[in-house]
C-alpha positions as CSV (number, residue, x, y, z in Angstrom):
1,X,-8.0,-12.3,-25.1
2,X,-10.3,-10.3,-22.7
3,X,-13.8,-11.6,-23.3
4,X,-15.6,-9.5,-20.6
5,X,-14.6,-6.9,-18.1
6,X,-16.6,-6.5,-15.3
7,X,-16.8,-4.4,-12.4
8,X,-18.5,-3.5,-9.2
9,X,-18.9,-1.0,-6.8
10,X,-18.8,-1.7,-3.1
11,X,-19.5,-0.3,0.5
12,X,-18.3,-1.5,3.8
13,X,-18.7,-0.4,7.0
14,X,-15.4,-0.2,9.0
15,X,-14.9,-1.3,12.6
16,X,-13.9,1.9,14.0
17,X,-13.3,5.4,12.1
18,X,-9.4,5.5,10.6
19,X,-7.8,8.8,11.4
20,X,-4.9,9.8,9.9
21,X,-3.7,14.1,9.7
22,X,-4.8,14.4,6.2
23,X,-8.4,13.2,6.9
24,X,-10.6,10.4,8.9
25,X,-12.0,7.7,6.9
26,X,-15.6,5.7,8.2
27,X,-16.3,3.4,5.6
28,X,-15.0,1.7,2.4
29,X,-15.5,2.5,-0.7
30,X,-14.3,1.2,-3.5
31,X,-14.1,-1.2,-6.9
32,X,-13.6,-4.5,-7.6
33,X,-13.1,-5.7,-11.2
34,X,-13.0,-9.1,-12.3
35,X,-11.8,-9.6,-16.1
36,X,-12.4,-13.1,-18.3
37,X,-10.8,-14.2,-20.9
38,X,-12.1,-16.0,-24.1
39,X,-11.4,-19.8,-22.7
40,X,-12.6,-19.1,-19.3
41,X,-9.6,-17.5,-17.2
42,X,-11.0,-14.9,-14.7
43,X,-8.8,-12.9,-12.8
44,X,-9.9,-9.8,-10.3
45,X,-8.4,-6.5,-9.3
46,X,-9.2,-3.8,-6.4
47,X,-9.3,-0.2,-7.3
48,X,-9.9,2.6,-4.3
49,X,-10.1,6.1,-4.4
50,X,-8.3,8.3,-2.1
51,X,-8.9,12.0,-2.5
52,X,-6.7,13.3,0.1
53,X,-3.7,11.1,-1.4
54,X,-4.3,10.9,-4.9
55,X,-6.8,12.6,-5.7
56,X,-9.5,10.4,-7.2
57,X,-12.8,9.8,-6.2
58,X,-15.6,7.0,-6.5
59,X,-17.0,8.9,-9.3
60,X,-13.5,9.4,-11.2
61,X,-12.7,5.7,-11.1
62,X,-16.2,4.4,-12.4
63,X,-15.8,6.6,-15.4
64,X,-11.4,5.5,-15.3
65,X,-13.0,2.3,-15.9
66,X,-16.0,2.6,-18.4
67,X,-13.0,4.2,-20.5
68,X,-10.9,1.5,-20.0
69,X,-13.3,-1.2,-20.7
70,X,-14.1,-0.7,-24.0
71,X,-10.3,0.3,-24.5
72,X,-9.2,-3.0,-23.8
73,X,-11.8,-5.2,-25.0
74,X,-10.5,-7.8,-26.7
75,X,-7.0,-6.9,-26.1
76,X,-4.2,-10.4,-25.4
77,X,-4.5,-10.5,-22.1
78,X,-1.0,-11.4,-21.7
79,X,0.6,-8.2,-23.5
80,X,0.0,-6.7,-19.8
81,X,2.3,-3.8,-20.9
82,X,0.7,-3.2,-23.7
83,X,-2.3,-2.8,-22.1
84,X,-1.0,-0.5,-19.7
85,X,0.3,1.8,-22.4
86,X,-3.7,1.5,-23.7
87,X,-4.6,2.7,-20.4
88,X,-1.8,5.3,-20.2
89,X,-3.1,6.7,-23.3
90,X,-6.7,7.1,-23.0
91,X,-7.2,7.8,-19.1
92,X,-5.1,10.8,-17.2
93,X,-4.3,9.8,-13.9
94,X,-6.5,7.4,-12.1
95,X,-4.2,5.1,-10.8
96,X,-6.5,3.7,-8.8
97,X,-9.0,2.3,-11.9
98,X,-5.4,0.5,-13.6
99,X,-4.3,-0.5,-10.1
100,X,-7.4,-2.5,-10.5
101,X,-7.1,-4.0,-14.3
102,X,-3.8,-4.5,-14.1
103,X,-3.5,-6.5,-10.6
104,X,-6.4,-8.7,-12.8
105,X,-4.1,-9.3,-15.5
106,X,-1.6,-10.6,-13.1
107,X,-4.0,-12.8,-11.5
108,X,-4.8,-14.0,-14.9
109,X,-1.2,-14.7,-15.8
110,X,-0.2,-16.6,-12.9
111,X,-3.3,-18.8,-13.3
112,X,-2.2,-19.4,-16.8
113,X,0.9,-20.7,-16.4
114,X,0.1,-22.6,-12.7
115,X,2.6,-20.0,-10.4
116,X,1.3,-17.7,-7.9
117,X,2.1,-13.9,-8.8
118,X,4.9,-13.7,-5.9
119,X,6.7,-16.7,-7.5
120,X,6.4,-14.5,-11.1
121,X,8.1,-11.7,-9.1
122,X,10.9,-13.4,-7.9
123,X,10.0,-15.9,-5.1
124,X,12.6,-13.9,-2.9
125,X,10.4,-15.2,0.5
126,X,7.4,-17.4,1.6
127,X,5.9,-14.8,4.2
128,X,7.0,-11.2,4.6
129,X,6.6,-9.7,8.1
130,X,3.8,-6.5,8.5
131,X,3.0,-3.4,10.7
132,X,-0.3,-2.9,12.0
133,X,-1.0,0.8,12.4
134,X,-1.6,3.0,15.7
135,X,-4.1,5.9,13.8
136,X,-4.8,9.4,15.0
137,X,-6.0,9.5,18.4
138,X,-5.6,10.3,22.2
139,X,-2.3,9.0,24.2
140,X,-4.1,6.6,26.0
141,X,-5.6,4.8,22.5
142,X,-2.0,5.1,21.0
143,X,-1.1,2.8,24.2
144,X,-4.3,0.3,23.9
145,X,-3.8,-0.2,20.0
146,X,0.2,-0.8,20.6
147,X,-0.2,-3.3,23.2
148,X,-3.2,-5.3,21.8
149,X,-1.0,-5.3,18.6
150,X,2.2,-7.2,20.4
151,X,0.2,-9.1,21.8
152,X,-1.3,-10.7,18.4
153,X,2.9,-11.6,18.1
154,X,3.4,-8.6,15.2
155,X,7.2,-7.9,15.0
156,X,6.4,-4.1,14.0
157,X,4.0,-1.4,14.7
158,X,3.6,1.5,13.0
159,X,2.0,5.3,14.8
160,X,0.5,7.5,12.8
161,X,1.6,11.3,13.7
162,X,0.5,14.9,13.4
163,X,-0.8,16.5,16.6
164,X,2.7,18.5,17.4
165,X,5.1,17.9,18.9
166,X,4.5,17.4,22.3
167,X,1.7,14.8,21.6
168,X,3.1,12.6,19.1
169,X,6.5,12.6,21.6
170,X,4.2,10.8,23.8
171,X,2.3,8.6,21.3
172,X,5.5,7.5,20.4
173,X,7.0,6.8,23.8
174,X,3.8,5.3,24.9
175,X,3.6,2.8,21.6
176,X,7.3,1.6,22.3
177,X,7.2,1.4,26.3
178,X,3.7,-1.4,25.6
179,X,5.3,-3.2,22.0
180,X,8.6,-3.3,24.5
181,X,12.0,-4.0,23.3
182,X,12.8,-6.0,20.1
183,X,9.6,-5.1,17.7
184,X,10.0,-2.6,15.1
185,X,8.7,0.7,15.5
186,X,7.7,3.2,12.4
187,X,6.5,6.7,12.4
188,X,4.4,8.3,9.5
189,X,3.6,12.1,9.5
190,X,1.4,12.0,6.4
191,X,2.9,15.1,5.6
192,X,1.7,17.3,8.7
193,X,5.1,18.8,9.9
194,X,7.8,21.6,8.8
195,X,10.6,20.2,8.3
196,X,12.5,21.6,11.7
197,X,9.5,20.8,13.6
198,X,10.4,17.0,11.8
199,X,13.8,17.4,13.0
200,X,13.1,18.5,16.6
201,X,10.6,15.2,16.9
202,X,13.4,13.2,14.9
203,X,15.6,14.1,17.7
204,X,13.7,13.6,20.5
205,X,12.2,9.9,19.2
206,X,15.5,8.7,18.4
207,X,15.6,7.2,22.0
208,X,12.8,4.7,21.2
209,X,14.7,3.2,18.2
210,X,12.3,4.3,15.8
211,X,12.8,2.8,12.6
212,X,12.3,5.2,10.3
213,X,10.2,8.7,9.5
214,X,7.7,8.1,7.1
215,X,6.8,11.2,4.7
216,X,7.4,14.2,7.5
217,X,6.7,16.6,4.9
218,X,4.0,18.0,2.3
219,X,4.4,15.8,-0.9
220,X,5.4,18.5,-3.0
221,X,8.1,19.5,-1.2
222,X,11.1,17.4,-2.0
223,X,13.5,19.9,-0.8
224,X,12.0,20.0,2.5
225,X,12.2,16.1,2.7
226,X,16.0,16.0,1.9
227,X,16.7,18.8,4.6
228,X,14.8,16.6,6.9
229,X,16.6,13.4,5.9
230,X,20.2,15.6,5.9
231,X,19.5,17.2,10.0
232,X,17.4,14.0,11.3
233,X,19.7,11.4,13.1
234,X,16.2,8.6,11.8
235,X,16.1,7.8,8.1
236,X,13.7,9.1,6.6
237,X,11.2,7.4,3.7
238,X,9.4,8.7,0.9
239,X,6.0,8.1,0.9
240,X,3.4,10.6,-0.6
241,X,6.1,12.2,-2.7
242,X,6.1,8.7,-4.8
243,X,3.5,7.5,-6.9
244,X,5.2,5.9,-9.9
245,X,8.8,5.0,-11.1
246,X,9.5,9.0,-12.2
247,X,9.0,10.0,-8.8
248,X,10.9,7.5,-7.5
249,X,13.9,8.4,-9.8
250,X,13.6,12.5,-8.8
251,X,13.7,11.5,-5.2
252,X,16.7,9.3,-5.9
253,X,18.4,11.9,-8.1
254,X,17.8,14.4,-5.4
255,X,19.0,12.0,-2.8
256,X,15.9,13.3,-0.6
257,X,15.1,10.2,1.3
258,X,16.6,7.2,2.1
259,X,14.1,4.5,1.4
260,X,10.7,4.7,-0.6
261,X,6.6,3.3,0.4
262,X,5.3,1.7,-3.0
263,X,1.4,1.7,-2.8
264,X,0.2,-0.2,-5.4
265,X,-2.9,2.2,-5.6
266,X,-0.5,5.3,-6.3
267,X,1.4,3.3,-8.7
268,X,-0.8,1.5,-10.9
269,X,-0.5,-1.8,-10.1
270,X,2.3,-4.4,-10.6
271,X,3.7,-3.3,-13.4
272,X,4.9,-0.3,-13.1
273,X,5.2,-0.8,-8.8
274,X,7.5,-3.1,-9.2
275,X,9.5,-0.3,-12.0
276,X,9.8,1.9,-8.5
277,X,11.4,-1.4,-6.3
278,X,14.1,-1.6,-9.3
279,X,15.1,2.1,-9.4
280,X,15.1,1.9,-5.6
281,X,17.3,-1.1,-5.5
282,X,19.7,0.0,-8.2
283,X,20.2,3.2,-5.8
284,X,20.6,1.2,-2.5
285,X,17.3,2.3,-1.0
286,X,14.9,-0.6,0.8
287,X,11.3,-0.4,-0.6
288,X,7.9,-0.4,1.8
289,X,5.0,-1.9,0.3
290,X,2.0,-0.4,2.1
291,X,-1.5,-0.1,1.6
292,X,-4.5,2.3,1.9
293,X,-7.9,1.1,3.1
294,X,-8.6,-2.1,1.1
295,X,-9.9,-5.6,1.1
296,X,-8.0,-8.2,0.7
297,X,-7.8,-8.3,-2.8
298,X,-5.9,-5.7,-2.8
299,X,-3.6,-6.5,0.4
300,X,-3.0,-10.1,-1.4
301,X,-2.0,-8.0,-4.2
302,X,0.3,-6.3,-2.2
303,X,2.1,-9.3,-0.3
304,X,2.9,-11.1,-3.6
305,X,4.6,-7.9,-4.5
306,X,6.5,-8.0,-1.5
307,X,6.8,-11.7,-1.5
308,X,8.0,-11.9,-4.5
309,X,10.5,-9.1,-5.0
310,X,14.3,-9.1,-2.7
311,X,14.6,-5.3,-1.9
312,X,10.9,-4.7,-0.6
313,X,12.6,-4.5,3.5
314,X,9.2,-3.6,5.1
315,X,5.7,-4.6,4.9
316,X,2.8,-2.6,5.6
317,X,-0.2,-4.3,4.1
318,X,-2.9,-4.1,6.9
319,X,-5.9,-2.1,5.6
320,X,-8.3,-5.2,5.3
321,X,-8.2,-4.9,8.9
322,X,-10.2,-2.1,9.2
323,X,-13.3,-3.7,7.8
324,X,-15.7,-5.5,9.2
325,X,-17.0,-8.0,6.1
326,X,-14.6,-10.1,3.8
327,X,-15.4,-10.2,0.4
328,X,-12.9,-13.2,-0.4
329,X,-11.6,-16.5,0.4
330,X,-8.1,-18.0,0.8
331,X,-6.7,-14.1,0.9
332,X,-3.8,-13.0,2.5
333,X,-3.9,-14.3,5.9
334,X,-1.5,-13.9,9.6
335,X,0.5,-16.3,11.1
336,X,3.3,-15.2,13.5
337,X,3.8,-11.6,12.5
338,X,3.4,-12.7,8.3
339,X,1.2,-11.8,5.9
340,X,0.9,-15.5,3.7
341,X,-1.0,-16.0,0.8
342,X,-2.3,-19.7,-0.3
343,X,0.1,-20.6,-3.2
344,X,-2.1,-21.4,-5.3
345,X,-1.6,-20.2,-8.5
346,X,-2.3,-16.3,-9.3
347,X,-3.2,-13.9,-6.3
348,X,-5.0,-17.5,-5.0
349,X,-8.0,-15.9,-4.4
350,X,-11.7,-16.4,-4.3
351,X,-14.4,-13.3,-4.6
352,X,-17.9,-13.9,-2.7
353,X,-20.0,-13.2,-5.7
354,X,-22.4,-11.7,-2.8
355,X,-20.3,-9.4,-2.0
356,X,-21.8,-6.6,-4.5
357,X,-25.3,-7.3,-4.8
């Protein structure tokens, strides 16, 4: 059972400012929990707030998980869904605060029965290939970030969008003229366009074999993302629109995009993330697992879901990137355009107790 529940507030400076159209980001903040059980099990979680994506902030988690501490205390650690209803029950919203718990309870089954989390989920591969992301800036950064990116051997890079048309034409053509021929390309608008301004970039980007468009339009506006994905010649995938599996299913039901980013933040966690890869795959629609600004307990987090589970298509699990300390050991880790984990059992991670004090 859950003996103690811990958790722990933390700031980290970032390398350089992350600038995306909905807002600029300069340092981490965030939550890491650890839970233990009653014979000596710990596992450990990552919770970040994101006001300008899901609305939570620092102040909303802590409270999301003083509530949910002594919810759950004493609670079988292994009834992970019936802790999640506990959760559902008491706290509204805060998906980042059971993002956190639940990714612990994971950890904590897969140590239990001696399997990392990814073999749990599936297995399905034993490195999954990730985009490093291009943020908001000037042509000529958009061109330095691409190239130094292919050059670390990534397979795919992805440019953030939102400056009109004119500018991101030329973010875009500059990105794909330094990754060069045979690396994936994405777009993500973050919501910043119309969607016939989406359509007229669509149009003119289809040259550089973009991948896909990545959430052209405002969230809320799933009729605007179907006209897009109906006019654009690019599919187009749902990003912001999505948070958990009933999203997933209104976007499918409306047949307004044609794939679907799974953050584990918006979601939850694992358990009901990996409720939005199945109504994807029964619909024929590839799954992204991305990422917001994390460490890498929460990017490990991330890979095993993406390891682990056959119709995740795309990885975007970079954000650890952007920091400049580590609070862990054996996290997820590079080698030739993969994100890896150690496969040991669990997420196969280690937390510098430091890291908060």
């Amino acid at each position: 059972m859950i003996a103690n529940f811990d958790f722990y507030r933390l700031e980290i400076p970032m390398v350089k400012e992350f600038r995306i159209s909905l807002g600029s980001t300069r340092k981490y903040e965030g939550f890491l929990v650890r839970l233990r059980t009653d014979d000596g099990i710990e596992g450990w979680g990552e919770g970040v707030p994101t006001p300008f994506i899901t609305g939570e902030t620092t102040g909303s988690v802590e409270a999301a998980l003083s509530a949910i501490r002594e919810a759950v205390a004493g609670m079988d650690e292994a009834s992970i869904e019936k802790i999640w209803e506990r959760m559902q029950g008491i706290v509204v919203g805060s998906y980042a605060a059971k993002c956190a718990v639940d990714t612990a309870l994971w950890d904590i089954a897969g140590k239990r029965c001696g399997l990392p989390v990814s073999s749990m989920l599936g297995g399905y591969r034993e490195g999954v290939r990730t985009s490093f992301t291009v943020d908001l800036g000037t042509i000529g950064e958009a061109g330095k970030s691409a190239e130094e990116f292919a050059g670390m051997g990534l397979g795919a890079v992805k440019v953030k969008l939102g400056l009109g048309v004119a500018d991101d034409y030329e973010r875009v053509r500059v990105a794909r003229e330094k990754i060069g021929a045979g690396k994936m390309l994405y777009v993500d608008f973050n919501q910043s366009y119309t969607p016939k301004k989406a359509v007229e970039l669509s149009q003119k980007i289809h040259r550089f074999e973009v991948e896909f468009l990545e959430q052209p339009t405002p969230a809320g506006d799933i009729a605007g993302l179907k006209y897009v994905r109906e006019h654009s010649p690019l599919p187009v995938m749902a990003d912001e629109s999505v948070h958990g599996p009933e999203d997933a299913l209104e976007i499918v039901r409306r047949e307004a995009a044609d794939m679907i980013n799974l953050k584990l933040m918006k979601a939850g966690g694992i358990t009901r993330g990996r409720k939005v890869v199945e109504i994807a795959e029964a619909a024929g629609m590839p799954v992204m697992i991305g990422c917001m600004v994390e460490t890498k307990v929460a990017v490990t987090a991330g890979t095993h879901a993406a390891m682990g589970m056959r119709n995740v298509r795309y990885a975007d699990l970079d954000g650890y990137t952007s920091l400049r300390d580590d609070v862990t050991k054996n996290g997820v880790y590079l080698r030739k355009g993969e994100n890896r984990v150690s496969g040991r059992p669990g997420l196969g991670i280690e937390v510098d107790p430091g890291a908060w004090k």
